[in-house]
N, C-alpha and C positions, 0 to 999 in steps of 0.2 A: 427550422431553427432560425433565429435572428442573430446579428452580430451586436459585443456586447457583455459586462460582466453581472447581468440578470439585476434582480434588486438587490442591493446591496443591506437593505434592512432587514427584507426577509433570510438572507445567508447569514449577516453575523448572529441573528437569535439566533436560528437552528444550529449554527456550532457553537455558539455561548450554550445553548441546553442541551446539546450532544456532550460537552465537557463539563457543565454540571453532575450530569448523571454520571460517564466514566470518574468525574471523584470522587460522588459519592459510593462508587460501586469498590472504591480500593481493596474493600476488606474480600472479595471476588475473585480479583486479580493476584493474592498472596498467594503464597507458593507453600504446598507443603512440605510436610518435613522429609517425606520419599520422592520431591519433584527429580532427583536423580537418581531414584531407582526404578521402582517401581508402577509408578504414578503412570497415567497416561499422559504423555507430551501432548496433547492437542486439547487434553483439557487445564492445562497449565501453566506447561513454557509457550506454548501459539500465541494462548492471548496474551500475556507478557510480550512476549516480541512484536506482536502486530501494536500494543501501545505505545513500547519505544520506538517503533517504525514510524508512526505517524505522526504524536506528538511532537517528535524533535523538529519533522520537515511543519507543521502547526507551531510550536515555536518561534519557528527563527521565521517565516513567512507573514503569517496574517498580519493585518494592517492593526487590529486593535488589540493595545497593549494589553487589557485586561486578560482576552482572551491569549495573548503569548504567553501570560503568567500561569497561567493554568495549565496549561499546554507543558510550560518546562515544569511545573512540581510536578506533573503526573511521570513525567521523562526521568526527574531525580529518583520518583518514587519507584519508577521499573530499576533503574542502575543498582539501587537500595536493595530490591529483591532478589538482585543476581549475587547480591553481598560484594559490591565491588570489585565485579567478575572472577569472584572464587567460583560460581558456579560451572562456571563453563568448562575451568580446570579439571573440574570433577566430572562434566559431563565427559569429555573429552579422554579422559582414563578411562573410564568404563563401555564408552562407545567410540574405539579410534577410529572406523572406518566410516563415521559418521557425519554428516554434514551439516547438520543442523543446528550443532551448537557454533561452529564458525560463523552461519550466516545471521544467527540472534547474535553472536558479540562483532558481529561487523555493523550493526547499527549504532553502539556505544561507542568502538572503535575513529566510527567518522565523526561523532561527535569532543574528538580527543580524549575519552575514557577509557585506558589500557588497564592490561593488565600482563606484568611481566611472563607471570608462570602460562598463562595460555597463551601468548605467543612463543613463547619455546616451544611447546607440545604442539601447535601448527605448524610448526616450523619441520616437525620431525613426521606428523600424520601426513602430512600435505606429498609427504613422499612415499606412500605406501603403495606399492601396487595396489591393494585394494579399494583405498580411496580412491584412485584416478577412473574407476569404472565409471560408464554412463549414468546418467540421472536417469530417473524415469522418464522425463520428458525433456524437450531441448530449455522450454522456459524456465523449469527448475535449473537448469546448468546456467542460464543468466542470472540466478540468482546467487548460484554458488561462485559462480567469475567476479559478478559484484562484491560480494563477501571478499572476497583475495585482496580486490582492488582497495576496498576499503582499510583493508589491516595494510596492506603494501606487501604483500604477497605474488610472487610473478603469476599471473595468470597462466592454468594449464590448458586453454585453450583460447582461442582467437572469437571474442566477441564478434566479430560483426557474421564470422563464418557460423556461428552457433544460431544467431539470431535468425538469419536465411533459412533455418530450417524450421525454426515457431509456426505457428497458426496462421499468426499476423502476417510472419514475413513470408511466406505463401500466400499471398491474399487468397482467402480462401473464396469458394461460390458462398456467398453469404445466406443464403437460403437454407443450408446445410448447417451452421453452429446451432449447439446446442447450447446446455447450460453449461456443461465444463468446458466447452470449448469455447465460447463466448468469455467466460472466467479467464481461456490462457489469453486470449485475445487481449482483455485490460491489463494482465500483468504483464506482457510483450511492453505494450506502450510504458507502463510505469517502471519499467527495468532501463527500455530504452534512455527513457526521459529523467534518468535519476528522481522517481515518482513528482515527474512537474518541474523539477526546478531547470532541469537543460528544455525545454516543450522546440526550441530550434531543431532538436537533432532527429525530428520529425522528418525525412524527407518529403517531397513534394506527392509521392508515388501513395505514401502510407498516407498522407494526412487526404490527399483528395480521397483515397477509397472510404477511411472512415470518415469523412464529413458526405459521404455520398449514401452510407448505407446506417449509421448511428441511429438516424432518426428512426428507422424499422425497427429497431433491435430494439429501442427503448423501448416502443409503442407495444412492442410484443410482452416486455418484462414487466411493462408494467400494467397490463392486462393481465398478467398473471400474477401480478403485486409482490414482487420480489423483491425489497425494496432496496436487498443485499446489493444484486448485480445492478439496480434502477442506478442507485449510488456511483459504483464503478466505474459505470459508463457515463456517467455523469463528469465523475474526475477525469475521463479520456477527452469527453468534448472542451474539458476547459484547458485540456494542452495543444489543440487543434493552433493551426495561426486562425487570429481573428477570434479566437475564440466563441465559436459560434455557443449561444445559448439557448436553451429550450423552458421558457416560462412556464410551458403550464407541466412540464417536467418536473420541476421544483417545486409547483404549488401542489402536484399529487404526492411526492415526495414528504413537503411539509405536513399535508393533512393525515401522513402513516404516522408521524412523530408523535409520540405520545408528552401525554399533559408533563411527566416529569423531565424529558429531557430525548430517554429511549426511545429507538428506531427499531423496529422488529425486522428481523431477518426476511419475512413472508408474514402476508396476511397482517395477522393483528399477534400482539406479544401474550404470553399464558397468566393466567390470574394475575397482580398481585400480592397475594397471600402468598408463593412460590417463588420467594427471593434468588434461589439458584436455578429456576428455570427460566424465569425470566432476565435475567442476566445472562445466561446460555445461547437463551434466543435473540439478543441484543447489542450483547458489545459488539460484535465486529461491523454490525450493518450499522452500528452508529457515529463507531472510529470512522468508517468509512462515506459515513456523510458529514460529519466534522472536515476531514480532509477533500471530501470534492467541494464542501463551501469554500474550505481555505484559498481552492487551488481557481474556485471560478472569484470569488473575488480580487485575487492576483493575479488575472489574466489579462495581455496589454490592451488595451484600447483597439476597438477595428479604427482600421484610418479613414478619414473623412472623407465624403464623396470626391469621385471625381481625382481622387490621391491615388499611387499605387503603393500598395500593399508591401511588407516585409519579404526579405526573400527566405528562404527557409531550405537549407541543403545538408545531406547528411555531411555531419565530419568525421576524420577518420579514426579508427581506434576506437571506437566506445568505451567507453568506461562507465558502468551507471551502478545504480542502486541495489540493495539487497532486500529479500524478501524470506519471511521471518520463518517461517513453515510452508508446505506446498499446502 
C-alpha cells in the first residue's frame, strides 16, 4: 500500500455511477405493503437501512456537490419510505423485544429526523427484560449501543467493554478469518469510527495491526472477487492514519463495476434481463463502494517527508455509529 487519497478521478466516477445506479434502482428499494408483517426484513427493511446508513455519512462528506445531492435525495427518499418514521412505530408494536427497528431509526434519528411516537415506545421496550439479552455477537451489540447513542438513550452497556471482546478487538491470528469474520472485522472499525468520520479513535495497537495485515486479506478477496468485502476493506484502509492506499485495489475494483453504474456482490452480476436479481446481487456491494470512494477521498493527507506524523490515541467513552441489520 502507498500513502495517499488514491486517484481522485477514478473515485469520484465510481461513486458518481454507484449513485446513479442506486437512483435509478429506487423503485427496488420500496417497501411493501407487508414490510411490517410479514415480508422478509433483509429483503426490505436491510436495504433501506443500509441506504440511509450510507448516503447520509455520502452526503454530508464527499467533496463534490453534485454527488452530495444525490446522496441526500436518496437519504430523503429512505425517510419517505419509513413514512416519517411511522414505520418503526409499527415495527416496534409488533416486535418489542426487537432491535432492529431502533438501529434503522437511529440512523434518521442522527440526522435530526424523529419521530415522537417511537421514542416513547423505546423508551418503554428499552426497559424490558427481554430486550437487554445478549446480541448474537458482540459487534451487533455495538451496533445496538450506537442506535441508543444516537436517539439519546443511556447506553445499556459500556462501549468500549463490548468492543474488547469483537474480532478486532481480539486482534485475532489473521490467517484464521474467514468471510464472516473478516465482515465483523470491517464493522468493528466502522462502529468504532462512526463509519469514518471519528477514523482518530483508531488506537495505535488497532491501526498498526490492520495496516500490517489488510494488504493479505485484500489480495485474498479479491482473488476470489468478492467485490462485496474487496469494498469494505477498502473503506477500513481509508480510516487508517495516513491513509494508506492500494491502487491497483481500486483499479480491480473499478474493472467489477459494471457499464451502468452496479458493483456485483462476487464475480460478475446476473443477466440484465433479471431487474430483481440483479439488483439483489448489487446494491449493497455498490452502496458500499460509493462509501469506501467517499471515505478514501476524505482521507487526510499522509504528511510530508521527513515530518512526523498525526498522533492518534483512543478516547474514552466511545460513542459511534449504528449498523442497519447484522
Amino acid at each position: 500500500m502507498t500513502g495517499g487519497r488514491g486517484d481522485p478521478g477514478l473515485l469520484d466516477r465510481m461513486v458518481a455511477d454507484c449513485l446513479g445506479w442506486l437512483d435509478a434502482a429506487r423503485p427496488h428499494f420500496r417497501l411493501p405493503a407487508n414490510a411490517t408483517t410479514d415480508a422478509d426484513p433483509n429483503l426490505t427493511l436491510k436495504p433501506l437501512g443500509e441506504l440511509a446508513e450510507l448516503t447520509h455519512l455520502i452526503g454530508q462528506l464527499h467533496p463534490i456537490g453534485d454527488i452530495r445531492q444525490v446522496a441526500r435525495g436518496l437519504f430523503a427518499f429512505a425517510w419517505e419510505q419509513a413514512r416519517d418514521g411511522e414505520l418503526f412505530a409499527e415495527l416496534i408494536r409488533g416486535e418489542p423485544y426487537a432491535t432492529y427497528p431502533m438501529e434503522l431509526y437511529g440512523a434518521f434519528a442522527q440526522a435530526g429526523l424523529r419521530h415522537e411516537g417511537v421514542e416513547e415506545l423505546l423508551a418503554t421496550t428499552v426497559r424490558l427484560r427481554g430486550w437487554r439479552v445478549a446480541r448474537e455477537d458482540h459487534t451487533r451489540t455495538l451496533a445496538v449501543l450506537n442506535a441508543e447513542r444516537r436517539i439519546g438513550l443511556v447506553q445499556h452497556a459500556d462501549f468500549d467493554a463490548e468492543f474488547a471482546r469483537t474480532g478486532l478487538g481480539l486482534l485475532p491470528e489473521p490467517w484464521v478469518l474467514d468471510r464472516k469474520a473478516t465482515y465483523g472485522v470491517t464493522h468493528d472499525v466502522f462502529h468504532l469510527t462512526q463509519w469514518g468520520r471519528l477514523r482518530e479513535r483508531l488506537s495505535p495497537e488497532l491501526a498498526g495491526y490492520l495496516r500490517l495485515w489488510l494488504p493479505a486479506w485484500l489480495e485474498n478477496w479479491l482473488e476470489e472477487e468478492l467485490w462485496d468485502l474487496v469494498g469494505e476493506l477498502l473503506a477500513v484502509s481509508a480510516c487508517l492514519p495516513d491513509a494508506p492506499c492500494d491502487p491497483a485495489a481500486w483499479q480491480r475494483l473499478a474493472g467489477a463495476q459494471r457499464a451502468d453504474g452496479a458493483v456485483p456482490e462476487t464475480g460478475a452480476a446476473p443477466c440484465p434481463d433479471d431487474p430483481a436479481g440483479v439488483f439483489t446481487a448489487c446494491y449493497h456491494s455498490t452502496l458500499v463502494t460509493a462509501f469506501a470512494g467517499t471515505l478514501a477521498r476524505t482521507a487526510p493527507e499522509p504528511p510530508a517527508p521527513g515530518t512526523t506524523g498525526a498522533t492518534f490515541r483512543r478516547a474514552p467513552s466511545v460513542r459511534c455509529e449504528s449498523e442497519a441489520l447484522p
